[in-house]
N, C-alpha and C positions, 0 to 999 in steps of 0.2 A: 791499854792494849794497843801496839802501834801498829797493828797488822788489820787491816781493811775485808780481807779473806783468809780463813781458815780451810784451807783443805785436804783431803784423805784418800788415800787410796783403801779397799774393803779388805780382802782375805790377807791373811797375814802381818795386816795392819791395825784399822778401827774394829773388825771381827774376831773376835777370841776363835779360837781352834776348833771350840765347837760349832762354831757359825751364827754366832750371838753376841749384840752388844752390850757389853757390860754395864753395869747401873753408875759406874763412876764414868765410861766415857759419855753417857746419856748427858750428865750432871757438866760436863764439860762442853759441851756441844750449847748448852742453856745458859753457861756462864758467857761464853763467845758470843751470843745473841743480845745480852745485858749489852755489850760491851761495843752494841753494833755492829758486828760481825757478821758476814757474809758468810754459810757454812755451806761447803761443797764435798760432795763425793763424787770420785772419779777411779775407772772400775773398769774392768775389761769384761765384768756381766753385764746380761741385756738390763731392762728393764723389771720383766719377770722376775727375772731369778733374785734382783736386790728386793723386790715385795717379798720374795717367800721367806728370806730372812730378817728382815727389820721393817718398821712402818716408815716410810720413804718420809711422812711427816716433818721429822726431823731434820730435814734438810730444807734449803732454798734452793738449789739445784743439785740435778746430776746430770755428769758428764759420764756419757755407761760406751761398751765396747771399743775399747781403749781411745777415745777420743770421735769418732766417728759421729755422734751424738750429742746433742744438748737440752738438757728435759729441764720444764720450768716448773717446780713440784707445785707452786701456788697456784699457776695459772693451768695447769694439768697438760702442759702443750709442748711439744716438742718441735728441733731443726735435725738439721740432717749436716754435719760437717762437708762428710763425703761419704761415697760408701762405692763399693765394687764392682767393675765392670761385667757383668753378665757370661758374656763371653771369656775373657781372663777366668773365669770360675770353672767355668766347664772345661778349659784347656788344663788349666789344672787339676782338676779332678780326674779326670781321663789318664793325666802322668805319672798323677804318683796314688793313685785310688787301692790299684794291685799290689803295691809294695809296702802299703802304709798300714795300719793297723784300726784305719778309721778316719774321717773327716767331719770335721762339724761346721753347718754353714748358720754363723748369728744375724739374727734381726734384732730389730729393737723390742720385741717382746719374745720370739722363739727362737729353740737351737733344735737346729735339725741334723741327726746322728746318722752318718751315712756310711754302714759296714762296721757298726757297732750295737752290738747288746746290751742296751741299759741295764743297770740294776736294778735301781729304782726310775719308777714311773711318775711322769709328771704332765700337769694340762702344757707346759710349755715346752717339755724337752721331746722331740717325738723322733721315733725312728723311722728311719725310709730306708729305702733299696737304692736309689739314684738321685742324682741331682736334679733330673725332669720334675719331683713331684715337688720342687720347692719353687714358688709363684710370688715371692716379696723379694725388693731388695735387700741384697747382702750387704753387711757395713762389715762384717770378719770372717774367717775361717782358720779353724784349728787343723793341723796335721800332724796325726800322731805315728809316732815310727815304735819298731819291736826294740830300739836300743838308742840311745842318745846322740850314737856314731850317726843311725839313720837318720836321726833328726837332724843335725850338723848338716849332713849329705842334701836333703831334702830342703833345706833353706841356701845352702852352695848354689844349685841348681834352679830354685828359683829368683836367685837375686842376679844368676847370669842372664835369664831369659827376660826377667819384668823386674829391671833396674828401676822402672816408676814405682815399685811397689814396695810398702814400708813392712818388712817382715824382721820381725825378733825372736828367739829362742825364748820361751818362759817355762818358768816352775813355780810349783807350789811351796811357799818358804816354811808354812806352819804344816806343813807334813815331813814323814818321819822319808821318803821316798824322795830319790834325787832325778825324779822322769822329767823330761823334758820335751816339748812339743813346740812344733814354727807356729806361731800367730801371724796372719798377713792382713795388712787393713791397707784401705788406699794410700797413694802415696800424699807426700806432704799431707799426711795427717796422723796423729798421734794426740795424746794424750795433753803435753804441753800446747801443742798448738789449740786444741780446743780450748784449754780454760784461757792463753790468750786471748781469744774472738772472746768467752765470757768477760772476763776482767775489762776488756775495753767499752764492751756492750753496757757493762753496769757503774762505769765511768772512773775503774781503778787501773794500776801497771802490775804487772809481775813480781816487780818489787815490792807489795801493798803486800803478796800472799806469804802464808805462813804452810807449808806442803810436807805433809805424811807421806811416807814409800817404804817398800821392802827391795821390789823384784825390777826388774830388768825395765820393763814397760814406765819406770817412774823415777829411771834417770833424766830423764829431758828436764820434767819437771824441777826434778832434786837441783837440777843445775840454774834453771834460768829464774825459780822463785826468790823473792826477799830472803827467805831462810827456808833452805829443806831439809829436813829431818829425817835421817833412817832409824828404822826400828833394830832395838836390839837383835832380834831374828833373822834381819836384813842381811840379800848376800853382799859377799864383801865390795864387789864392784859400786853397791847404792852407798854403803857407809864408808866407801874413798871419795866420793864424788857429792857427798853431803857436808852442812855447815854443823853438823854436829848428831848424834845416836844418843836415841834414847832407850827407854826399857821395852823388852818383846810386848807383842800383842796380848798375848796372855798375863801378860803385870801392867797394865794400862798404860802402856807407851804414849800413846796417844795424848790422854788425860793429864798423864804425870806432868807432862811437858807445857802442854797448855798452861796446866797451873803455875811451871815455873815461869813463862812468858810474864804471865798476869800478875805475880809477886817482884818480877823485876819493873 
């Protein structure tokens, strides 16, 4: 295995559709540890929300809200990349709160859903009425629009006002719905840059890592790792900008590939 880190991004990638990891990417994940392998996930969920789907166990780190974060699963402890100015939050929420169809402000362990109705209820996802009742630092915020134009609009506008700030259009690639909402996180921080600060911290380069992606959030990565990988499911911008595509999430993209690494 010439790759020093193995790492993945979660929904649409290491996560089957139903929100569950498969028994062959588990089997893969233990193969890469034989092999000395660094295994990371990196995830635009908090904390929370990756326990309520897998036993975080499995992993030697994550990197959760699309880089803003860095959790050391062994040592149970976490850093803080960056995370958002306070004020910047409020001023945006104030702008686009009336037009938007909801906003979600992430921590490292809760999402808090402001002018949205959960479905389902959760100890971590809770709803509020205003951005007063939320008293932790923010490292994201989602902004959902009634149409995708909205969305488009509502990132136009905030990248003219907080040019410091790193906002992307995302979607869900293993749903059947083409909705799309602005992710905004501090600036000069993403998702690559954080597992760089990892990779150096544990004494590797960029080039050591072997990197899973699907969506938008995990081009940086796709680009500046040793090899990055889109998943079959992948939009097409991750698999132009990848050293090669493998099988979707739901046919063990993941797994399939690893093995092939390991057979070459």
């Amino acid at each position: 295995m010439k790759y020093k880190v193995v790492a993945t991004d979660f929904d649409g990638t290491f996560l089957l559709s139903n929100k569950t990891i498969s028994g062959r990417n588990r089997e893969a994940v233990e193969k890469c540890k034989r092999y000395g392998c660094i295994f990371v996930g990196i995830t635009a969920r908090n904390l929370s929300s990756i326990k309520a789907v897998c036993d975080i166990g499995i992993f030697d780190y994550l990197i959760i809200n699309n880089g803003t974060y860095i959790y050391n699963v062994k040592e149970e402890s976490g850093e803080y990349v960056a995370y958002l100015d306070r004020q910047i939050v409020e001023e945006i929420t104030n702008s686009f709160i009336d037009e938007s169809t909801g906003i979600d402000y992430c921590s490292v362990n809760k999402y808090y859903s402001n002018k949205t109705k959960l479905a389902k209820q959760r100890p971590f996802h809770l709803e509020i009425n205003n951005f007063g009742q939320v008293d932790e630092r923010i490292a994201r915020i989602n902004i959902y629009g009634k149409t995708n134009e909205d969305v488009y609009r509502f990132k136009k506008a905030i990248d003219e006002k907080y040019p410091e700030l790193n906002t992307i259009t995302m979607m869900d690639t293993d749903l059947s719905s083409d909705r799309r909402w602005v992710a905004i996180n501090p600036g000069n921080c993403n998702k690559a840059i954080a597992l760089k600060k990892l990779t150096a911290d544990v004494g590797c380069k960029m080039q050591d890592v072997l990197y899973f992606g699907d969506a938008t959030n995990d081009i940086e990565i796709i680009t500046q790792a040793g090899c990055g990988i889109a998943m079959g499911n992948a939009i097409d911008e991750v698999k132009a900008a990848a050293n090669d595509v493998t099988l979707s999430n739901d046919e063990d993209g993941v797994a399939y590939y690893i093995d092939k690494v390991i057979d070459e």
